[in-house]
C-alpha positions as CSV (number, residue, x, y, z in Angstrom):
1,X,10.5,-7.4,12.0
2,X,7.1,-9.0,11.8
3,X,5.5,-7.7,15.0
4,X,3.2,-5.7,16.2
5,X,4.9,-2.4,16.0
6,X,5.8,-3.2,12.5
7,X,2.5,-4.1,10.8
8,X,1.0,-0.7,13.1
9,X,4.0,1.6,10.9
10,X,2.6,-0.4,7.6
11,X,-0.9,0.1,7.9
12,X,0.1,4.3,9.2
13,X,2.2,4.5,6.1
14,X,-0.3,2.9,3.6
15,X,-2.9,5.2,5.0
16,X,-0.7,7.9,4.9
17,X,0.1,7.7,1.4
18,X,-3.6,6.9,0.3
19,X,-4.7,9.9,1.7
20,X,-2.4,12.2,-0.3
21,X,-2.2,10.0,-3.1
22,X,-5.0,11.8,-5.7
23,X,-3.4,15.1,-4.6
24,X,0.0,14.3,-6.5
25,X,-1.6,12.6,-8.8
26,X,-0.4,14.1,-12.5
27,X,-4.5,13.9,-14.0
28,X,-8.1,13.0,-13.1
29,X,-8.0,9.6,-14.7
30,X,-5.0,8.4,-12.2
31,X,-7.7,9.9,-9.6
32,X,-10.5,7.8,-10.9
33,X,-8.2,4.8,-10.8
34,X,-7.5,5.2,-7.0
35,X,-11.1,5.3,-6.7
36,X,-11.4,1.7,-8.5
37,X,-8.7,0.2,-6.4
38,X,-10.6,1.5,-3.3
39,X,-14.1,0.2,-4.5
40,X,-12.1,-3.1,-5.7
41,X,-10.0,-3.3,-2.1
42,X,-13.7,-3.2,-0.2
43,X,-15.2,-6.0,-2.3
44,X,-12.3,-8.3,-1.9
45,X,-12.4,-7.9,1.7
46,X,-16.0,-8.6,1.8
47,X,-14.7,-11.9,-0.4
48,X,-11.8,-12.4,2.0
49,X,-14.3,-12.7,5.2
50,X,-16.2,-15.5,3.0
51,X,-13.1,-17.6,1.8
52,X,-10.0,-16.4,3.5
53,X,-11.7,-16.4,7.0
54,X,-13.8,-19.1,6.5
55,X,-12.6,-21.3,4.1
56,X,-16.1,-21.2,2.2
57,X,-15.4,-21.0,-2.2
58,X,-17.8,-18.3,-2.9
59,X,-18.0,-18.2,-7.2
60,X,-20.8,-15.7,-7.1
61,X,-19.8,-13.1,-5.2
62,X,-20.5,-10.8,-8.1
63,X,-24.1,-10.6,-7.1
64,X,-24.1,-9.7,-4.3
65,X,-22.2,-6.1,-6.2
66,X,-24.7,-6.2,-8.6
67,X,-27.8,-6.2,-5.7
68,X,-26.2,-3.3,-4.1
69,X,-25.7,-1.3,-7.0
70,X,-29.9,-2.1,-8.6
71,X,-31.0,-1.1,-5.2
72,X,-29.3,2.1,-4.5
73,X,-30.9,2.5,-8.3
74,X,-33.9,1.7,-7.0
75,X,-34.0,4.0,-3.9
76,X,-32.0,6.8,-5.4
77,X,-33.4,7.8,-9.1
78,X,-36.1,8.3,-11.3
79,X,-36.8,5.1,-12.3
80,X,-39.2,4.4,-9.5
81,X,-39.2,8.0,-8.0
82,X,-37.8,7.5,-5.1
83,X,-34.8,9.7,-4.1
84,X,-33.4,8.7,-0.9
85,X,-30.7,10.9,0.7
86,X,-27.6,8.8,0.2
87,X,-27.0,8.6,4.1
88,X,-30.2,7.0,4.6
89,X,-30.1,4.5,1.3
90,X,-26.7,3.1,2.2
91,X,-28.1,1.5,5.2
92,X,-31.1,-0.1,3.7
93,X,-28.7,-1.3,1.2
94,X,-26.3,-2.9,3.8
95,X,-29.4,-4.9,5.7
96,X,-31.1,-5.8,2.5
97,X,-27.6,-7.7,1.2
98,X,-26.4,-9.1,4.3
99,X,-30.3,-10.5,4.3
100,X,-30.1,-12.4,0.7
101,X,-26.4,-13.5,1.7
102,X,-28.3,-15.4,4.5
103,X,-31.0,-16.4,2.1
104,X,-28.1,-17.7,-0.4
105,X,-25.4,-19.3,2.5
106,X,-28.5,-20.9,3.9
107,X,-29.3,-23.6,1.5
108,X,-24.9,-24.5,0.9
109,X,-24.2,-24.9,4.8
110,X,-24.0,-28.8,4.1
111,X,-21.8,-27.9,0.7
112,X,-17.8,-27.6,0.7
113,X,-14.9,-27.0,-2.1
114,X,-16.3,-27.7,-5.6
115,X,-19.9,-28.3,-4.8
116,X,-20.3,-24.9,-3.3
117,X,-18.2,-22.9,-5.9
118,X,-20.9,-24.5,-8.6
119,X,-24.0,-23.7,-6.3
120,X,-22.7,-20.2,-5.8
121,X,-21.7,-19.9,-9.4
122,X,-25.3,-20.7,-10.2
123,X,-26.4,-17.8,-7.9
124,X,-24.4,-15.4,-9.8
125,X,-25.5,-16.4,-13.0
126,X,-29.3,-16.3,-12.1
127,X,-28.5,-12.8,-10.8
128,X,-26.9,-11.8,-14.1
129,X,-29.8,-13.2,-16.3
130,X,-32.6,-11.0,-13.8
131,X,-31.2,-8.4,-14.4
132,X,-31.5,-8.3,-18.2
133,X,-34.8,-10.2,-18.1
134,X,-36.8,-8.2,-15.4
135,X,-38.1,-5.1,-17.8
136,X,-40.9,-7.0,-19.8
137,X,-44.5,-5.7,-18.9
138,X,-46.2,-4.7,-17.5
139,X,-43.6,-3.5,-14.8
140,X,-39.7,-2.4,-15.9
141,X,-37.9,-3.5,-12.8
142,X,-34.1,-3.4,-14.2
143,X,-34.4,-1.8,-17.0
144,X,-33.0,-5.3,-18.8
145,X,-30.0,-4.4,-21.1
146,X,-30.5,-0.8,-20.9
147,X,-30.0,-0.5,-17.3
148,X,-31.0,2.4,-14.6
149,X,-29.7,5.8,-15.5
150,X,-29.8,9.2,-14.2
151,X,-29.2,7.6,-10.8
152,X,-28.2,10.5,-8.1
153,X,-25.2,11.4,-6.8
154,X,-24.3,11.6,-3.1
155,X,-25.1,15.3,-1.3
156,X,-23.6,15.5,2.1
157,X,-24.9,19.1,3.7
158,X,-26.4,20.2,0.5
159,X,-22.8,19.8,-1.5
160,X,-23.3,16.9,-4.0
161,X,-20.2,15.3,-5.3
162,X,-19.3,15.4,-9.1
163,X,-15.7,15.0,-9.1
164,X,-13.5,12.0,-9.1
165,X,-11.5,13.5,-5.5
166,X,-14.4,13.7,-4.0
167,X,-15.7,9.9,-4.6
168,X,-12.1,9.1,-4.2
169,X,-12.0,10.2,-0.1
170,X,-15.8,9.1,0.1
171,X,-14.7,4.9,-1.3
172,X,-11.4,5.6,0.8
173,X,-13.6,6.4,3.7
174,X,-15.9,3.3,3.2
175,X,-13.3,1.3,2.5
176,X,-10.9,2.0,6.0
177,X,-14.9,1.2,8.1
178,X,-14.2,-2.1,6.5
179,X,-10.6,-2.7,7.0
180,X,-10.9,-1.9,10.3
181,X,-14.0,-4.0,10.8
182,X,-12.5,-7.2,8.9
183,X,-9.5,-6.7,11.6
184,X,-12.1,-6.8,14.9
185,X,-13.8,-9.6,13.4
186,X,-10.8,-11.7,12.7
187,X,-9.3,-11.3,16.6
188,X,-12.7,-11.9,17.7
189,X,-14.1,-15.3,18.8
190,X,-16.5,-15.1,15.4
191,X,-13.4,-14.7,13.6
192,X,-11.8,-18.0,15.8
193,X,-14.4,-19.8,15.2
194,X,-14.4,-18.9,11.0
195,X,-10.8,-20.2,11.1
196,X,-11.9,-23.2,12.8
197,X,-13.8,-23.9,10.6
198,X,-11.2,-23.5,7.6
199,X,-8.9,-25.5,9.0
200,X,-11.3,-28.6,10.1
201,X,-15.0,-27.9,10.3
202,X,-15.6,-31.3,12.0
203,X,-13.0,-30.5,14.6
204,X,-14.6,-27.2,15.0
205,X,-18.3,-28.5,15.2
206,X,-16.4,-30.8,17.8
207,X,-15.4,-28.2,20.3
208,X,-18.8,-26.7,20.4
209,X,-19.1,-23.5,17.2
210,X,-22.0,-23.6,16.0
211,X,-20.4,-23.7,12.4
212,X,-24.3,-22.9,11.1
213,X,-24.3,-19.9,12.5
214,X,-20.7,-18.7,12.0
215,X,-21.1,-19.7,8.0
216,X,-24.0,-17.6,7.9
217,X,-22.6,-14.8,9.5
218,X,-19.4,-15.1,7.2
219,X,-22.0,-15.2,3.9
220,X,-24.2,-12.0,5.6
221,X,-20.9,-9.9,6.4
222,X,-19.6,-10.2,3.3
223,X,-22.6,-9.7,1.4
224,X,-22.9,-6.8,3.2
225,X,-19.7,-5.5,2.1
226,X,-20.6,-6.1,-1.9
227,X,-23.7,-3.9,-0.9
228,X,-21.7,-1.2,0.1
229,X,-19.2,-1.2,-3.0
230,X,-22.6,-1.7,-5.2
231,X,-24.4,1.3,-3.8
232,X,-21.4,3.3,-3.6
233,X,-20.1,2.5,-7.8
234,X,-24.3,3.1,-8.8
235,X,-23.8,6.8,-7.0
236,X,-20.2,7.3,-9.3
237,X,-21.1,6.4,-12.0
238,X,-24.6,7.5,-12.0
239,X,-25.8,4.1,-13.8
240,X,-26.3,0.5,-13.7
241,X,-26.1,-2.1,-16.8
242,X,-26.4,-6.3,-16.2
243,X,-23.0,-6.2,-17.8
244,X,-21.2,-5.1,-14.9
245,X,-22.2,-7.5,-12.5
246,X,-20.6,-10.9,-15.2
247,X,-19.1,-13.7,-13.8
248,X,-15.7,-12.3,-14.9
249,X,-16.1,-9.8,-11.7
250,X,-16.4,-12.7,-9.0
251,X,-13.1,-14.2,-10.5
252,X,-11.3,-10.5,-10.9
253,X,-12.4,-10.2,-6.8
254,X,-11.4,-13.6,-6.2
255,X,-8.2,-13.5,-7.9
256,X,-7.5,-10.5,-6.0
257,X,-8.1,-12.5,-2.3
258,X,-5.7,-15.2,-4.1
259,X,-2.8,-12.9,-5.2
260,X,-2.8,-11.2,-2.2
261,X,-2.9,-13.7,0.0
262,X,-6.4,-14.9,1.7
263,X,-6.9,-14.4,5.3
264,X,-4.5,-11.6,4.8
265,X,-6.0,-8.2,4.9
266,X,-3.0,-5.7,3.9
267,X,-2.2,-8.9,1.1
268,X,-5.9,-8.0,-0.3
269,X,-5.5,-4.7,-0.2
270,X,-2.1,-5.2,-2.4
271,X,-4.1,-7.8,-4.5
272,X,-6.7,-5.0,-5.3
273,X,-4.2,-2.8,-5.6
274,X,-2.5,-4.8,-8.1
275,X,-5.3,-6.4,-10.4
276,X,-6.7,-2.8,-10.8
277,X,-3.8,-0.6,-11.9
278,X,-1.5,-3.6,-13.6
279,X,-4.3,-3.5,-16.8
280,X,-4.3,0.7,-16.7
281,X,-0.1,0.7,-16.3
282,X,0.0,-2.4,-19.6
283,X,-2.9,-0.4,-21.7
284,X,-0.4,1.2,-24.0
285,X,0.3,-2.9,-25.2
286,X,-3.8,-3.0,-26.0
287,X,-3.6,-6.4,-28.0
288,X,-0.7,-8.1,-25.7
289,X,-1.5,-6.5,-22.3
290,X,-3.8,-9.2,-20.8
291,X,-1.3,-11.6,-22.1
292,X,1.6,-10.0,-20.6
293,X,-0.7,-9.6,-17.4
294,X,-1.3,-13.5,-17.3
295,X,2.1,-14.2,-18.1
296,X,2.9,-12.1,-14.9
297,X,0.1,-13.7,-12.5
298,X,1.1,-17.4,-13.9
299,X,4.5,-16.5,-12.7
300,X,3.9,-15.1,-9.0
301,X,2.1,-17.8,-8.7
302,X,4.5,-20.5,-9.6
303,X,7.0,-18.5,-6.9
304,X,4.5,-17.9,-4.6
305,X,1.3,-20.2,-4.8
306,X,-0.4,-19.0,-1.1
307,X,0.1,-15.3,-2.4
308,X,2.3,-12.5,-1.7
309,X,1.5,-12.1,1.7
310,X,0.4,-15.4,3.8
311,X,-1.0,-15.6,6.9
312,X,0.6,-17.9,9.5
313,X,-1.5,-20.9,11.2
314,X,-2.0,-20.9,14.8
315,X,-0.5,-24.4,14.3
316,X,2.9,-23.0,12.8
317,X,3.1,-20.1,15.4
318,X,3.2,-23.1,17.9
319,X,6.4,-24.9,18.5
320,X,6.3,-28.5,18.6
321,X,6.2,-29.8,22.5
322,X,9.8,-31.3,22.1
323,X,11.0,-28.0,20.9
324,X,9.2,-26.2,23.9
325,X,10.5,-28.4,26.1
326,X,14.4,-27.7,24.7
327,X,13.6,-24.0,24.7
328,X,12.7,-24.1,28.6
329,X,15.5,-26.2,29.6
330,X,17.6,-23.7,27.9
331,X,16.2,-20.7,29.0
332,X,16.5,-22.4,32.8
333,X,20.2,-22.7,32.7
């Protein structure tokens, strides 16, 4: 039930039905919801290289988003007068973030558990108070409060995008290069070596990975993956504000990883699946629906505390030697 064939008919159905999904949906908002839940799915994966891979608490993920999103503004509006093709922006974007999550990861490598969720918290935070402070004169950088608007929308062979469908297949595109990347990297020996490191970094520095390098690599990938979600919710929504990048956004991503199950990439897709259309299905409730949402999350987790779908260790696939042993002498008769 849980092998290979199986999870291969999952991931065919799920793709499936996400590719057909905004044609049966009954109205343009359902549409612009799929397109969150892809946006939101690409983030947490980004997150779930960081802290499900890893085992690295990363609290300001959020700016990371928010970097992507100022610097597509930056190469792809008026506010500077630059107006980069989207094709060509997307890549600066990517190398740019996946530089300042090096810059970031470098000065933590020594920090672990609550020490490095506070030192990344404080990252995020700074990041959130640039952004409303970097306007004053005599250069507007941000645009502070007001933000960066009239930002421009993606054109690919001269037809630019202005409907929900459209962005909807363009975030489901981005988001199925990442899945697919997230799923080399964790059966590669980068992705053994980030799951050494979860488990017991001293045992892993022991055998011989260079745990510097492979936390750094961890911080730049998923950097690199907010970048992409923050250039490509800039070009939806055609403008930034400092209020979408808040604190509340790293926990919404992490919580996501969590509910899902981290280390678990079809788990964080059903996280982000979740978290995203569980506050559009309880809106009707207005005053009650975040309580009724809690109340729900409080009691998944209570039933199940590693998430809804857990990844097994290498050290449970293993059977214990005596075990082995039994299984052999059985097999042999």
């Amino acid at each position: 039930m849980g092998g290979p064939g199986w999870r291969l008919a999952v991931v065919l159905g799920v793709a499936a039905a996400a590719l057909v999904a905004p044609l049966l949906a009954p109205s343009d908002y359902v549409v612009g919801v799929l397109t969150r839940i892809c946006l939101y799915a690409t983030l947490a994966l980004g997150l779930n290289i960081v802290v499900g891979f890893a085992g690295l608490l990363d609290l300001g993920y959020v700016a990371f988003f928010g970097i992507g999103s100022y610097l597509y503004a930056f190469l792809a509006s008026p506010h500077f007068g630059i107006h980069l093709p989207f094709l060509l922006a997307v890549p600066i974007i990517i190398v740019a973030t996946a530089v300042s999550g090096i810059l970031i990861g470098a000065p933590t490598l020594r920090l672990r558990g609550d020490y490095l969720a506070i030192v990344t918290l404080g990252f995020g935070e700074i990041t959130y108070l640039l952004l409303i402070n970097l306007d004053r004169a005599p250069l507007n950088i941000t645009g502070g409060p007001n933000g960066i608007i009239a930002i421009d929308a993606p054109a690919f062979a001269g037809l630019v995008l202005t409907r929900n469908i459209e962005y909807y297949y363009l975030f489901l595109a981005a988001l199925l290069l990442v899945l697919g990347a997230s799923a080399r990297l964790r059966d590669s020996r980068i992705g053994w070596a980030w799951q050494a490191i979860r488990e017991d970094e001293l045992a892993a520095r022991a055998m011989g990975i260079n745990t510097t390098v492979a936390k750094l690599q961890a911080f730049a990938i998923g950097a690199a993956c907010a970048g992409i979600g923050g250039s490509f919710l800039a070009s939806w929504q055609r403008s930034v504000f400092p209020d979408n990048f808040l604190f509340t956004e790293s926990v919404n991503i992490l919580a996501m990883v969590i509910l899902g199950g981290m280390g678990n990439l079809l788990g964080v897709l059903l996280g982000a699946a979740l978290l995203v259309a569980f506050p559009e299905i309880f809106r009707d409730f207005q005053v009650y629906r975040m309580l009724v949402f809690g109340l729900l999350l409080m009691v998944l987790m209570i039933f199940r505390p590693h998430g809804l779908l857990t990844v097994q260790s290498r050290r449970e696939e293993e059977p214990a030697p005596g075990r082995a042993a039994e299984e052999e002498a059985e097999a042999s008769l």
